[in-house]
SEMAR-509905 format. One record per residue (C-alpha): residue number from 1; x negated, y, z. Coordinates in steps of 0.2 Angstrom, whole numbers, plus 5000, padded with zeros to 4 digits. Last residue first. Example, Ala and Ser with C-alpha at 12.3 -4.5 7.8 and 13.67 -1.06 7.14 Angstrom:
BEGIN
{site 2, {4932, 4995, 5036}}
{site 1, {4938, 4978, 5039}}
//
This chain:
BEGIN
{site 387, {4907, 5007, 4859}}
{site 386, {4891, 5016, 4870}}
{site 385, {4876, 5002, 4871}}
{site 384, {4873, 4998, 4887}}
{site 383, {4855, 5003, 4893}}
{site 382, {4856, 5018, 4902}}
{site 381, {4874, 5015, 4910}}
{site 380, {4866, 5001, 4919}}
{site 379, {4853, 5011, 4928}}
{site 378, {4867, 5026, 4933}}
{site 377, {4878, 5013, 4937}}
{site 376, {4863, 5005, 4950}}
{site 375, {4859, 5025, 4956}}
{site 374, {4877, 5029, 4961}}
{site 373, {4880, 5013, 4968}}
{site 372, {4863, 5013, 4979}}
{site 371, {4868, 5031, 4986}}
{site 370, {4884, 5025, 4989}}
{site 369, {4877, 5010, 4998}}
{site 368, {4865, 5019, 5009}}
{site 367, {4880, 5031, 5017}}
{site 366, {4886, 5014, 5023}}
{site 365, {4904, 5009, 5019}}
{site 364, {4911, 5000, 5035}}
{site 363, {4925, 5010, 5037}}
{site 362, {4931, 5010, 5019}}
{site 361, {4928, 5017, 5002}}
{site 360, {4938, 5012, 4985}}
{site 359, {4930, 5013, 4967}}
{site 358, {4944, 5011, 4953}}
{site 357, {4934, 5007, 4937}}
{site 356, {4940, 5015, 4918}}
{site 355, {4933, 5012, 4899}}
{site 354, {4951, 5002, 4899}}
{site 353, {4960, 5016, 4903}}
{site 352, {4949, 5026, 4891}}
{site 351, {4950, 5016, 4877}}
{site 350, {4971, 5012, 4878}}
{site 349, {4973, 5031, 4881}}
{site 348, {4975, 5040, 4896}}
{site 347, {4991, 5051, 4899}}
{site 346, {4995, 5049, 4918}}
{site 345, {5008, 5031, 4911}}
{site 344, {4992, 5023, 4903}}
{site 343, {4983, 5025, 4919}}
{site 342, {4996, 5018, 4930}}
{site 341, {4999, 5004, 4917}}
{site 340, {4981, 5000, 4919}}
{site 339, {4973, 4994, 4901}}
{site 338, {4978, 4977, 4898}}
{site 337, {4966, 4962, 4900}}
{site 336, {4977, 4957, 4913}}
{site 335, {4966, 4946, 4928}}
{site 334, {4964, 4961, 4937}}
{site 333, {4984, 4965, 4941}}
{site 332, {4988, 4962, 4959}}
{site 331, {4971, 4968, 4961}}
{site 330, {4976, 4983, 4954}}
{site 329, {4964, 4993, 4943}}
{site 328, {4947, 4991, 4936}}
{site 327, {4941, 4982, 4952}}
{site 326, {4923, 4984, 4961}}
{site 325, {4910, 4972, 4968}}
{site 324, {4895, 4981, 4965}}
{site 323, {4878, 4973, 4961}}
{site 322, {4886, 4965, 4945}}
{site 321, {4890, 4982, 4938}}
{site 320, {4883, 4973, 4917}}
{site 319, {4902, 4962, 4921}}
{site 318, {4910, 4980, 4925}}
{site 317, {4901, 4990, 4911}}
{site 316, {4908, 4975, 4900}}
{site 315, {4925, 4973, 4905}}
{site 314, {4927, 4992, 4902}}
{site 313, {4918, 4997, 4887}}
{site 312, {4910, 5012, 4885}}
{site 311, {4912, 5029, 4876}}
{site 310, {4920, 5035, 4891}}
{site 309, {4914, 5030, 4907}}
{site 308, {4933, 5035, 4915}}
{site 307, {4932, 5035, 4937}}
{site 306, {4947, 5031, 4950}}
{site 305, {4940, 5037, 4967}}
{site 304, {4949, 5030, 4981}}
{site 303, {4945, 5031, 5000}}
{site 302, {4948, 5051, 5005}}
{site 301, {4966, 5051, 5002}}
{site 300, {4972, 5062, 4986}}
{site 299, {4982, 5079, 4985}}
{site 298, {4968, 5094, 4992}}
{site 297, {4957, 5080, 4987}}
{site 296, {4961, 5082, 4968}}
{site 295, {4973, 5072, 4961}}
{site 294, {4972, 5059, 4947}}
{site 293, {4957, 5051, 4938}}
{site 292, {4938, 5058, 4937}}
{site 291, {4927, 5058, 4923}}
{site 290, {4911, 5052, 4917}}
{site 289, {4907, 5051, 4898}}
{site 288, {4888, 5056, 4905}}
{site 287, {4883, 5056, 4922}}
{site 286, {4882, 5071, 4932}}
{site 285, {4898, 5068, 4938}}
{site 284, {4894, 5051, 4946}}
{site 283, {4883, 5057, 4959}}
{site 282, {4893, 5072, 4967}}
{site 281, {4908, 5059, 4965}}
{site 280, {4899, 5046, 4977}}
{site 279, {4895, 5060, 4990}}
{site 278, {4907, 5067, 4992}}
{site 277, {4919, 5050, 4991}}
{site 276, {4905, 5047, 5006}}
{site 275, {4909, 5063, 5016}}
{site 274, {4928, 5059, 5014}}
{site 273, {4926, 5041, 5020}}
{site 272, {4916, 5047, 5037}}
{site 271, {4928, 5061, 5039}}
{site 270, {4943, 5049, 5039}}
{site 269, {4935, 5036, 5047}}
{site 268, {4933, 5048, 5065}}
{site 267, {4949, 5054, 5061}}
{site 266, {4958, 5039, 5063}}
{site 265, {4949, 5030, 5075}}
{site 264, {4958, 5028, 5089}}
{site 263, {4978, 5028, 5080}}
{site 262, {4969, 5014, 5067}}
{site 261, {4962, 5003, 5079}}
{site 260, {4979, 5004, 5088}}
{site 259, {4987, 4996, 5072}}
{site 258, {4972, 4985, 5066}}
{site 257, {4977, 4975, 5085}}
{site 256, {4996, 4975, 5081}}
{site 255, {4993, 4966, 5064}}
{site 254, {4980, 4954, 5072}}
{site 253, {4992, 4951, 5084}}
{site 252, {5007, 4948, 5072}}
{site 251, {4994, 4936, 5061}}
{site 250, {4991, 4928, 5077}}
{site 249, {5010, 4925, 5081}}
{site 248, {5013, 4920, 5065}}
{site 247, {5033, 4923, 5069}}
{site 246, {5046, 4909, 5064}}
{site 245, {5058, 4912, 5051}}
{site 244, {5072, 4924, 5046}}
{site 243, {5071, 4941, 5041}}
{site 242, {5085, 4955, 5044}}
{site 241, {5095, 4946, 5054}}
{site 240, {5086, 4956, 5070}}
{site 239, {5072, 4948, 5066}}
{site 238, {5076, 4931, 5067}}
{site 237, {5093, 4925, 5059}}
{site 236, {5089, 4906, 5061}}
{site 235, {5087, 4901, 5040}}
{site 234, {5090, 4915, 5029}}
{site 233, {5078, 4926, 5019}}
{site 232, {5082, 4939, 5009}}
{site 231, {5091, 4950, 5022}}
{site 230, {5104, 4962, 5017}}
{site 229, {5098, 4978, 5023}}
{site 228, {5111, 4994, 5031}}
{site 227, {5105, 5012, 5033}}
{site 226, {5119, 5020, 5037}}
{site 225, {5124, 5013, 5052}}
{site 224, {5106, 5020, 5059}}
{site 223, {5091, 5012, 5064}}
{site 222, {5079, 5016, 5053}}
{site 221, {5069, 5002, 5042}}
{site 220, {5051, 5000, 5043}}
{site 219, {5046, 4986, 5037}}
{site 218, {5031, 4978, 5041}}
{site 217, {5016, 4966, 5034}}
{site 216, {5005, 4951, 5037}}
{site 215, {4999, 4937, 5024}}
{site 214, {4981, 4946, 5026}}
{site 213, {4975, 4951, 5044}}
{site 212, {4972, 4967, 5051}}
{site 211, {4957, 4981, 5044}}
{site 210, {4967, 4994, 5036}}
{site 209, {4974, 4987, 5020}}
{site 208, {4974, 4969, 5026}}
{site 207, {4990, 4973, 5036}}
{site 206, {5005, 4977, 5024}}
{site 205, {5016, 4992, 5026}}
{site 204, {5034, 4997, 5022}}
{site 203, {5044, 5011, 5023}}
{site 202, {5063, 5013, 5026}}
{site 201, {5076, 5028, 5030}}
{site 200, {5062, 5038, 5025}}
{site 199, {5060, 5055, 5036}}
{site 198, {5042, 5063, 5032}}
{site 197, {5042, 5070, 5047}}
{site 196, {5052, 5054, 5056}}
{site 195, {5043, 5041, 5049}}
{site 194, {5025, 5050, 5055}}
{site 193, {5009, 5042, 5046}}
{site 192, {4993, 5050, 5046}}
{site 191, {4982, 5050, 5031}}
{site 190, {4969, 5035, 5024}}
{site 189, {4972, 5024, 5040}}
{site 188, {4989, 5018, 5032}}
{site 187, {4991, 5026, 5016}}
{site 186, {4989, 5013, 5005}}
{site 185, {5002, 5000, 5009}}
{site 184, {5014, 5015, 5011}}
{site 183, {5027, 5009, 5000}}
{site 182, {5042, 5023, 5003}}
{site 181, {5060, 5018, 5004}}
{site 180, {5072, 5033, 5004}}
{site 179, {5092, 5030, 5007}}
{site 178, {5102, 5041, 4999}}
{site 177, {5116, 5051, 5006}}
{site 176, {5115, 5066, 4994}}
{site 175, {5107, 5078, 5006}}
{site 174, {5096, 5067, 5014}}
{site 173, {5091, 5061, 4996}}
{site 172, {5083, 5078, 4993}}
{site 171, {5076, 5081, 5012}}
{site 170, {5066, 5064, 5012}}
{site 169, {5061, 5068, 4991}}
{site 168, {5051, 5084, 5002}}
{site 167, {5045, 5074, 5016}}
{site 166, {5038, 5060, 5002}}
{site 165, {5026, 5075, 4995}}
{site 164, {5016, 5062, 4986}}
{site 163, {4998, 5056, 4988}}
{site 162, {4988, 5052, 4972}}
{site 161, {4974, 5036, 4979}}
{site 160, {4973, 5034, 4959}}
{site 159, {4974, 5016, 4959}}
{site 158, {4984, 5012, 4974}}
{site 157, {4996, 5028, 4974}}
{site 156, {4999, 5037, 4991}}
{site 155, {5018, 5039, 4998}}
{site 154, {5025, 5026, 4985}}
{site 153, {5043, 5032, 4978}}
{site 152, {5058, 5019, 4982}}
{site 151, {5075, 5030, 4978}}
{site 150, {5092, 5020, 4983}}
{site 149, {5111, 5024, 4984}}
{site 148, {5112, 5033, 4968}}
{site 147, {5130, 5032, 4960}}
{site 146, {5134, 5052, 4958}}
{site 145, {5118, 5054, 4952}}
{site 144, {5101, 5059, 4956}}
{site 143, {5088, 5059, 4941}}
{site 142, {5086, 5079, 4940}}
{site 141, {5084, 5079, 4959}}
{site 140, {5069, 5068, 4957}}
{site 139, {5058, 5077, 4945}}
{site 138, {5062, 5095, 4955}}
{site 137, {5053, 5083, 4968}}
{site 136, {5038, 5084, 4958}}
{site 135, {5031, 5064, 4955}}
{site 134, {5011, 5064, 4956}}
{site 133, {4999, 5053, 4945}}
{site 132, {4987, 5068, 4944}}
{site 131, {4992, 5070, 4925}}
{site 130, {5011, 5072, 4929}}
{site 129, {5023, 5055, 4935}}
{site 128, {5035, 5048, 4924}}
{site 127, {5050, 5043, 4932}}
{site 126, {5058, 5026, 4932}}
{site 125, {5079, 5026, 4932}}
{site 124, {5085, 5010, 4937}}
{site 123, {5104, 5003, 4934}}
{site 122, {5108, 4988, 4944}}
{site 121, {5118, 4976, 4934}}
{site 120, {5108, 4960, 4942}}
{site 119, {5094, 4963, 4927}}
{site 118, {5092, 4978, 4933}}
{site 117, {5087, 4972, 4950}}
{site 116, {5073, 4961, 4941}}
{site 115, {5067, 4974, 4935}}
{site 114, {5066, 4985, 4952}}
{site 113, {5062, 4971, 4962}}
{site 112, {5046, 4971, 4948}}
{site 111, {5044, 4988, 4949}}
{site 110, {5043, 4989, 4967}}
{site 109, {5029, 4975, 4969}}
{site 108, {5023, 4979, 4953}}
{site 107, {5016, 4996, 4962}}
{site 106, {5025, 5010, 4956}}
{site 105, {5017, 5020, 4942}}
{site 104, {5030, 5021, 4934}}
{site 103, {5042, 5030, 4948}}
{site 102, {5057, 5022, 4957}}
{site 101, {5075, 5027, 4957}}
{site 100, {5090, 5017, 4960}}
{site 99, {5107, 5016, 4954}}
{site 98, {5123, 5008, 4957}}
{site 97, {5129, 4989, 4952}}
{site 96, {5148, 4991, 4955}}
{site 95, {5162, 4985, 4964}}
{site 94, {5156, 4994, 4979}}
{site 93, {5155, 4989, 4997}}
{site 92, {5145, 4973, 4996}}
{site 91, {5133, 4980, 4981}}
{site 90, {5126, 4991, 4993}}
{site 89, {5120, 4979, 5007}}
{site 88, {5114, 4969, 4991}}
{site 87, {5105, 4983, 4983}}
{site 86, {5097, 4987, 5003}}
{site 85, {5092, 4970, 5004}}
{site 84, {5087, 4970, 4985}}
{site 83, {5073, 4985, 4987}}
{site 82, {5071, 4987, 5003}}
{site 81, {5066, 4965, 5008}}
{site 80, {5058, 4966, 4990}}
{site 79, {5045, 4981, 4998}}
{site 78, {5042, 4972, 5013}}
{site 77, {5038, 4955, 5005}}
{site 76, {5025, 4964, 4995}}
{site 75, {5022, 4973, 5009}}
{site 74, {5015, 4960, 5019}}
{site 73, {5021, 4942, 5026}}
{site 72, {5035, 4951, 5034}}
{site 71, {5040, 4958, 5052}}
{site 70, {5054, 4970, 5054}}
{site 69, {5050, 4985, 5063}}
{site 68, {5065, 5001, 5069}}
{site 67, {5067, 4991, 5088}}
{site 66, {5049, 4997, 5090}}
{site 65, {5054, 5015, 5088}}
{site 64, {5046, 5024, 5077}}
{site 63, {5029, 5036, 5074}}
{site 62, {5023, 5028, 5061}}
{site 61, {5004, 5020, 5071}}
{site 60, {5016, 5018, 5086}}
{site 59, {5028, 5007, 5080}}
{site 58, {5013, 4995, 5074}}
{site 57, {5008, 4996, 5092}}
{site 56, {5024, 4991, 5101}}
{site 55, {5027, 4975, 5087}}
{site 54, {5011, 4971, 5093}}
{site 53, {5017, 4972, 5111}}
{site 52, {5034, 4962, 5105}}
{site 51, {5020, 4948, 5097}}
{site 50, {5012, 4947, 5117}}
{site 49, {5028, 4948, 5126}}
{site 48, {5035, 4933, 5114}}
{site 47, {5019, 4923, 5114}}
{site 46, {5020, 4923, 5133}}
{site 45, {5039, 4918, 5133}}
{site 44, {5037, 4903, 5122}}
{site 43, {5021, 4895, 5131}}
{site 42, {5029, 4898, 5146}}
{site 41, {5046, 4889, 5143}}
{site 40, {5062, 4887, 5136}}
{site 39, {5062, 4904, 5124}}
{site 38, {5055, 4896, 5112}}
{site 37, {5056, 4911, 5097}}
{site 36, {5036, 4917, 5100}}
{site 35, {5032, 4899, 5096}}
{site 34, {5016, 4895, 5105}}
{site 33, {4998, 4898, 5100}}
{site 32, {4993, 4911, 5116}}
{site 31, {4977, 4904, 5120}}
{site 30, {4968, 4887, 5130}}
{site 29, {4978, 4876, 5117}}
{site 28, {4971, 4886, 5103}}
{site 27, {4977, 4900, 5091}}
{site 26, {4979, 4913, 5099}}
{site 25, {4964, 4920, 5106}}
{site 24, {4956, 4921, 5088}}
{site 23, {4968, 4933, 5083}}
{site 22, {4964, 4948, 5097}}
{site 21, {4944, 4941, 5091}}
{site 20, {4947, 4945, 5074}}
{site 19, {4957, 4961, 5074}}
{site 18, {4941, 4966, 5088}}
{site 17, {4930, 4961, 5073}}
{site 16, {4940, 4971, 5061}}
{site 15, {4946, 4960, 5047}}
{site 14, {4937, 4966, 5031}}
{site 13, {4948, 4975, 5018}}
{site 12, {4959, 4972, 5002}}
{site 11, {4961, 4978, 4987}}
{site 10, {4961, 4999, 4991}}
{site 9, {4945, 4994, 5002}}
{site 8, {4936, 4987, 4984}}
{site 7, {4918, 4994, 4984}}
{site 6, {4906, 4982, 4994}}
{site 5, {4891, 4979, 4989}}
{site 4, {4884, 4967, 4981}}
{site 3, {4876, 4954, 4991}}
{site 2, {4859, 4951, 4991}}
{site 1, {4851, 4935, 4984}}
//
């Protein structure tokens, strides 16, 4: 039976094969498998020089300093480690909660920190992005205040694939002296990535996006007084104090391996993804009830095409799409039978977010699948019945 093909990059992607083998050679007696924190011996020391040269290469992919990047377990780690490390950090000089901004259409692992954050005595102000799924920054100077220490606003959006003009919030909270986080999970090998242009204090990223292993992720976070984190996890004071426990030194490799795989190849995969998301719309827009989500390219990355079969019902065209292994939203939320809060939150309603399927193009996406895609929905959309 074949396989179906593959559809769902935003969700997760394939280990490179060079990620795999970098990782392969550490795990073993005969390989680097040690303890990079054993600083006793060999085995210790050669783990160490090989995770700081990951550490190096991960640095080099944003453009910082490798001193600037705190290891995680991914971004959703990353993203609670800026949210509530930089609350706490806050909290400890003021006698009161403060304020932080996100958008709506944050990923849970923001919106939740944020939540729960309010629930501390925080106060949170969630903007509401326009059609494209795009915050303005004249939308986030109207919600600065005196007390705002924090504004967390993703750089490209994991449903729509929307890209946001981070530089310009940058120069916004500069001003005010506020910390900028920006989540960009889904920007890594999509655009390229410079901390100092777009000039976050703190940015997070998370391996398995862009070819590395899963259960591996970075933060950013500027070296400067200013920028002070709390750290959520305690037990050794590893990573500078910012993260304790021991380093996958594997996981790190693999990390540091999709990392300089990205800088080589980043515009070769650009091109190729743009050409098939090209290809892939041409085809669906002459189909019926077919519509396209968020920015246009100009103001989207190349890998994500978020699509409304109006008239149709969601979890049913996706079942009847069994050659094609695609997500109606986040993978963090597929199991919801709710329509896409992202989707809701751009102005969709309950039957069209739910009549909509996030379709997300990677390096190893073959002109020959997108052409079978476009021609197996065009099939199934023939013979379901239109709700």
């Amino acid at each position: 039976m074949r396989k179906p093909v593959y559809l769902d990059y935003a969700a997760t992607t394939p280990v490179a094969p060079e990620v795999a083998q970098a990782m392969a050679q550490c795990l073993t007696l005969e390989g680097t498998f040690a303890n990079p924190a054993s600083r006793s011996h060999v085995y210790g020391w050669q783990a160490e020089e090989k995770v700081e040269e990951a550490r190096s290469q991960v640095a080099a992919l944003v453009n910082a300093d490798p001193r600037e990047i705190v290891w995680t377990s991914g971004a959703t780690e990353a993203n609670n480690l800026a949210l509530k490390g930089a609350a706490e950090a806050y909290r400890r000089n003021h006698l009161h909660g403060g304020h932080l901004v996100v958008s709506a259409i944050e990923h849970k692992a923001v919106l939740d920190p944020a939540a729960w954050l309010e629930g501390q005595g925080f106060s949170v102000t969630r903007l509401q992005p326009d059609s494209r799924g795009i915050i303005s920054p004249g939308q986030l100077a109207s919600a600065l205040r005196e007390d705002t220490f924090l504004v967390s606003l993703m750089l490209v959006n994991n449903e729509l694939g929307s890209i946001n003009d981070v530089a310009a919030f940058a120069g916004l909270c500069k001003a005010r002296g506020i910390l900028l986080h920006a989540d960009a999970a889904q920007a890594v090998g999509k655009i390229p990535l410079d901390v100092k242009a777009l000039g976050v204090d703190l940015l997070s990223l998370s391996a398995h996006k862009f070819y590395g292993p899963k259960g591996v992720g970075a933060l950013y976070v500027r070296r400067a007084p200013e920028v002070g984190i709390a750290a959520q996890i305690h037990g050794g004071g590893h990573e500078r104090g910012m993260r304790s426990g021991t380093l996958a030194t594997h996981q790190c490799i693999g990390m540091g391996e999709a990392a300089a795989l990205v800088q080589r190849r980043l515009a070769e995969d650009r091109t190729h993804i743009a050409e098939l998301k090209q290809r892939l719309w041409q085809g669906l827009s002459t189909m019926a009830g077919v519509k396209r989500n968020g920015a246009d390219d100009s103001l989207s990355v190349g890998g994500i095409v978020n699509v409304t079969f109006s008239g149709y019902d969601g979890e049913t065209l996706l079942i009847a799409l069994r050659e094609l292994a695609l997500s109606s939203g986040s993978a963090c939320n597929s199991a919801s039978m709710s329509p896409s809060y992202v989707l809701k939150a751009i102005g969709l309603d309950d039957a069209d977010a739910q009549a909509s399927l996030r379709f997300s193009i990677g390096r190893y996406t073959s002109g020959e699948e997108i052409e079978f895609a476009i021609e197996h929905i065009r099939s199934v959309l023939a013979r379901l019945p239109n709700v």
